[in-house]
C-alpha positions in Angstrom: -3.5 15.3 -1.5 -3.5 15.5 -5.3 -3.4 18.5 -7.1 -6.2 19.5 -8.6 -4.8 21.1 -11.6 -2.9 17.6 -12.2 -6.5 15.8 -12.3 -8.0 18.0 -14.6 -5.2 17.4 -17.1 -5.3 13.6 -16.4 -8.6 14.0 -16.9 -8.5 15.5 -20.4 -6.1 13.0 -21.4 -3.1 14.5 -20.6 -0.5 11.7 -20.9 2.4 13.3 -18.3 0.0 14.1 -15.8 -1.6 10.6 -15.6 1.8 9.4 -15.9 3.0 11.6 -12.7 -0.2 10.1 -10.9 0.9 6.7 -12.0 4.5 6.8 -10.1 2.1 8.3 -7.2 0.9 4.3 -7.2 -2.4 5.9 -8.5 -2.5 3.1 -11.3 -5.3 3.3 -13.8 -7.8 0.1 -13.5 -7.6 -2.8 -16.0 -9.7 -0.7 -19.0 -10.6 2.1 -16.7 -12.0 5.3 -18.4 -10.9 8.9 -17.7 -14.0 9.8 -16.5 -14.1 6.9 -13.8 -10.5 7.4 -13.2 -10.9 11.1 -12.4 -14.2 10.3 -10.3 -12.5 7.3 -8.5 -9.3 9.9 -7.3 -11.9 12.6 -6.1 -13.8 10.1 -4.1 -10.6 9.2 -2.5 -9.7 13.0 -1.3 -13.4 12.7 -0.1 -13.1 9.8 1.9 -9.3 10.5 2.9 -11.1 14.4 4.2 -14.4 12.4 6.0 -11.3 10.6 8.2 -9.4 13.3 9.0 -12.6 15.4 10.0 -13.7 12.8 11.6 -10.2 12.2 13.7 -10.0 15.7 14.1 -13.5 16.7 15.7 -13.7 13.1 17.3 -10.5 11.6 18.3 -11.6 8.2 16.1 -12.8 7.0 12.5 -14.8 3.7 12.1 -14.3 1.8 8.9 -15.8 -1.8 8.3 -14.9 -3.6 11.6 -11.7 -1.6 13.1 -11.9 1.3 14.7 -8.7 3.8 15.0 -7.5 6.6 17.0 -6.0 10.2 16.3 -2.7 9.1 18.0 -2.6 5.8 16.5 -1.3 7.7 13.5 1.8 5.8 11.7 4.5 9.0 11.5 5.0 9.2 7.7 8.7 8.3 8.4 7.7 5.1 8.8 6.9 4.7 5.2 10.2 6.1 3.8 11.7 2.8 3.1 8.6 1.0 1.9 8.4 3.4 -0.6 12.0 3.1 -1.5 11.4 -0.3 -1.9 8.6 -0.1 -4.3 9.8 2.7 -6.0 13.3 0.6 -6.9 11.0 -2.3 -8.2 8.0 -1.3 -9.6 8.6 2.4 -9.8 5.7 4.2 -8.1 5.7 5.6 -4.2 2.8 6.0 -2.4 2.5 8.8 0.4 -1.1 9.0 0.6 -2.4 6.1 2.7 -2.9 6.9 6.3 -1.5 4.5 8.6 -2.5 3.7 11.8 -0.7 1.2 15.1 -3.6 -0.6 16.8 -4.3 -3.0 19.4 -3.8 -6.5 17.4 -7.0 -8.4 17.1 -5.0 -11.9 17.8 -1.5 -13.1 18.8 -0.1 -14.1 15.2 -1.5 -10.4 13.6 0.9 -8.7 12.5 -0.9 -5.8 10.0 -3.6 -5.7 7.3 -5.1 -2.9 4.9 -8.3 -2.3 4.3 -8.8 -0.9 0.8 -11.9 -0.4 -1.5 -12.8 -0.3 -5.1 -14.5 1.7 -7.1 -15.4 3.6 -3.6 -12.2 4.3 -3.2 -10.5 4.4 0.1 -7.4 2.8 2.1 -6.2 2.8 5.3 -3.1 0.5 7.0 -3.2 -0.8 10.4 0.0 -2.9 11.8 0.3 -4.1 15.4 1.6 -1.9 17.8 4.6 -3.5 19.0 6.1 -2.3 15.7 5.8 1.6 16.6 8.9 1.6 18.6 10.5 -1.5 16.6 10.8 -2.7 13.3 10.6 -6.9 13.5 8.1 -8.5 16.0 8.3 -12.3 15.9 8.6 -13.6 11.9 7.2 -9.8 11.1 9.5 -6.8 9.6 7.7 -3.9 9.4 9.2 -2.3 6.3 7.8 -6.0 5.2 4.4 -5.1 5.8 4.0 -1.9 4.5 5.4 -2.5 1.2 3.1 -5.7 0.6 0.1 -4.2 1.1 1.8 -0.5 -0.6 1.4 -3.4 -3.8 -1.9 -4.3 -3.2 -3.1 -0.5 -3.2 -1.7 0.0 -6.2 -3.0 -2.6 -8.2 -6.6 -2.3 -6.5 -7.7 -1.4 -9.7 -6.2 -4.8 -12.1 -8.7 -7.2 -10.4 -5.5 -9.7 -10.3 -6.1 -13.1 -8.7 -3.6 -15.1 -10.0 -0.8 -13.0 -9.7 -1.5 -10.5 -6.8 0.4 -12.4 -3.8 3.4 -13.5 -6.2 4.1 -9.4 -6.9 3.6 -8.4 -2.9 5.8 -10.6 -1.9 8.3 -9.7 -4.5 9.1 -7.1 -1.6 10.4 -9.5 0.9 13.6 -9.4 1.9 13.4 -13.4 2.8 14.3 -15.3 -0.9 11.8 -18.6 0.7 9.3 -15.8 1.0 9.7 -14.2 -2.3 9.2 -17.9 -4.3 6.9 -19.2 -2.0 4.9 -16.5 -0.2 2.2 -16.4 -3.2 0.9 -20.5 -3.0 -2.2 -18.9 -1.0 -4.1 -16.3 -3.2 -7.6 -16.2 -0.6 -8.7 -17.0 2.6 -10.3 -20.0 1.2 -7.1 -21.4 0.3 -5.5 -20.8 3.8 -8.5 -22.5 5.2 -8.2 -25.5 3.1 -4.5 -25.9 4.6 -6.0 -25.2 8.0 -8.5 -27.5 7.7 -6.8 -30.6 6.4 -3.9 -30.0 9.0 -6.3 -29.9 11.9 -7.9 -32.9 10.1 -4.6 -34.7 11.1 -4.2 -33.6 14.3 -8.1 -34.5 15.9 -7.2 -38.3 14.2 -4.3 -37.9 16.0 -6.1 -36.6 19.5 -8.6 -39.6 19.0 -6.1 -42.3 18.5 -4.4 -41.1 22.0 -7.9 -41.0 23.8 -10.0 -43.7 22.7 -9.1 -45.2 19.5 -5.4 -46.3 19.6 -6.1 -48.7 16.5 -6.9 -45.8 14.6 -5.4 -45.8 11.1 -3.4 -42.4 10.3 -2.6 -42.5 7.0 -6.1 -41.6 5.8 -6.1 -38.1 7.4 -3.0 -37.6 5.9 -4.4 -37.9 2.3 -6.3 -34.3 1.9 -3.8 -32.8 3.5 -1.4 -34.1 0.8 -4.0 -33.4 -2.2 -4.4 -30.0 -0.6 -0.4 -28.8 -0.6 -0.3 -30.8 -4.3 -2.7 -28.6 -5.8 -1.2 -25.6 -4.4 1.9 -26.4 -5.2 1.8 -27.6 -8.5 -0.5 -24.7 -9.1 2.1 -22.3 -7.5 4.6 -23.6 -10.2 2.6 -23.0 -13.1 2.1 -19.4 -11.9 5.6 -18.8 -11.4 7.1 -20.6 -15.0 4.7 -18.4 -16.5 5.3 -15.3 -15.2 8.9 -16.3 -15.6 8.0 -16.7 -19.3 6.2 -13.5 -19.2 9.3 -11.9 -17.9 12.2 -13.3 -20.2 9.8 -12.3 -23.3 8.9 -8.8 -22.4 12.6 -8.2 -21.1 14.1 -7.6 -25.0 11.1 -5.2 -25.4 11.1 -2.9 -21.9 14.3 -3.4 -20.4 15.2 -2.2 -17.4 11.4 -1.4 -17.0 10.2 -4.9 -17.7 9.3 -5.5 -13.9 7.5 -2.3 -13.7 5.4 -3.1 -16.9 4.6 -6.3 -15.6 2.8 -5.1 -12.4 0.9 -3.2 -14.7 -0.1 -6.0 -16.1 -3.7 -7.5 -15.3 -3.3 -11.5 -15.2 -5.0 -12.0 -18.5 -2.0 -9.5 -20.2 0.5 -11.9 -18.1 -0.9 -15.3 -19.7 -0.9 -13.7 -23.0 2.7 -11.9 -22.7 3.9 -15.6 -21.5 2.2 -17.4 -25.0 5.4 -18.7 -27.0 6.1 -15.8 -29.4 9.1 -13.6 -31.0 9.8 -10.3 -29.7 8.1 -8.5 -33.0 4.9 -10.3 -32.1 5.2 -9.1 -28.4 6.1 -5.5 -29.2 2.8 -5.9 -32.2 0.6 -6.6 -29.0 1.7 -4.0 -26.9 1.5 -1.7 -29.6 -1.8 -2.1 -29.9 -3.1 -2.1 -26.1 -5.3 0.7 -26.8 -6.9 1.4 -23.1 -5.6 4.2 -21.1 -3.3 2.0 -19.3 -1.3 0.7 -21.7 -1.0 4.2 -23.2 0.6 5.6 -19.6 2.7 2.5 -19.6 4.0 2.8 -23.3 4.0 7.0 -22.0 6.7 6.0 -19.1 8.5 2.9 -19.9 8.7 2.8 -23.2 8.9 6.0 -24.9 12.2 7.1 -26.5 14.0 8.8 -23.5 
């Protein structure tokens, strides 16, 4: 899956070999060493061999709580226009995730990855209605792929704040692409859920016993609850916005790709009010091996 001979020179250092393993989507973590880099990648073949053996001598590979099957396997042209997608606005491609069509676990699932860090290992799993088409219900399934193709690559940034806003960046759906990041955890979707369902039991009770029931209360956290996301939703946005229309003099064309380099404390300082000699100071002197690749690819004299 990766050359060998390519790790051992990204290992050492070797600036347009990690560079060729970053447009792989193998993107260095936040101040990730060599050492750990190199060790993280080998534990990936490891793990990426273990499933295949494992499919191979067993017909199935168990990971957390899903289980898949030898010909559950995603065909890899599947992923062709994903990776075009991510490859026109972030520049990487990734061709090394396996990808499997399973049996949904409920009626509004549409696909999910599973993915960890520093035991590095991911897999893709999408309902299996989408094997012989490519939109079920609100789903597309070059949709799918190329969100979560963003969350593997940046598995190593630990981004909260900005994770959601640069998967959905893939959407082909403009409400999606400006909105599709207000929920960063499942803690946020379940306080949505919750005050929601809030209103609907007051609702229930006031039909079946209560009909002097008040509504307006129940209606008040689930108004705090979509203020706070929203209004934090805007912030997020402006300032990556700001982040944006700064760095833009600096990496041109690249600017996009730079950013989802970017961990979320880069983003908030890149988005500080500042002239472009101050912003091309700072990421001149970005010394982890991160901002060296990124300086390496996007910003070296062509």
């Amino acid at each position: 899956m990766i050359n060998e001979d390519l790790l051992q020179r990204a290992e050492s250092g070797d600036l347009v070999a990690l560079a060729e393993l970053d447009a792989q989507g193998l993107l260095l973590g936040a101040e990730e060493s060599l050492a750990d880099y190199a060790t993280r990648l080998r534990r990936l073949q490891a793990n990426v061999a273990k499933m295949d053996g494992e499919l191979t001598s067993g017909g199935t590979y168990t990971v957390e709580d899903i289980t898949v099957e030898r010909d559950q396997r995603i065909p890899p042209a599947v992923f062709v226009e994903p990776r075009a997608i991510t490859q026109r606005l972030f520049d990487f491609a990734i061709d090394w995730v396996p990808g499997f069509f399973i049996t949904p676990p409920g009626i509004l699932f549409g696909g999910c990855s599973y993915y960890f860090f520093p035991d590095f290992f991911a897999l893709f799993t999408i309902r299996r209605a989408f094997a012989e088409k490519e939109r079920w219900l609100i789903y597309r399934r070059t949709e799918l792929l190329a969100h979560e193709l963003c969350h593997i690559a940046r598995i190593g940034l630990g981004s909260y704040e900005y994770e959601e806003v640069f998967a959905y960046r893939t959407s082909g759906s403009r409400f999606r692409r400006a909105i599709g990041g207000i929920f960063r955890s499942p803690s946020d979707s379940y306080s949505f859920l919750g005050s929601a369902f809030l209103i609907l039991l007051a609702r229930l009770a006031q039909i079946a016993r209560f009909p002097s029931l008040p509504q307006w209360p129940f209606w008040l956290p689930f108004l705090a609850v979509m203020a706070y996301h929203f209004g934090r939703h805007t912030l997020t946005m402006r300032r990556l916005d700001r982040a944006r229309r700064q760095l833009a003099p600096v990496c041109g064309e690249h600017t996009e790709a730079v950013l989802f380099r970017c961990t979320d404390p880069d983003i908030h300082m890149l988005a500080e009010p500042q002239d472009r000699e101050s912003i091309e100071a700072w990421v001149e002197a970005q010394d982890s091996w991160r901002w060296q690749v990124i300086r390496h690819r996007f910003l070296s004299p062509a």
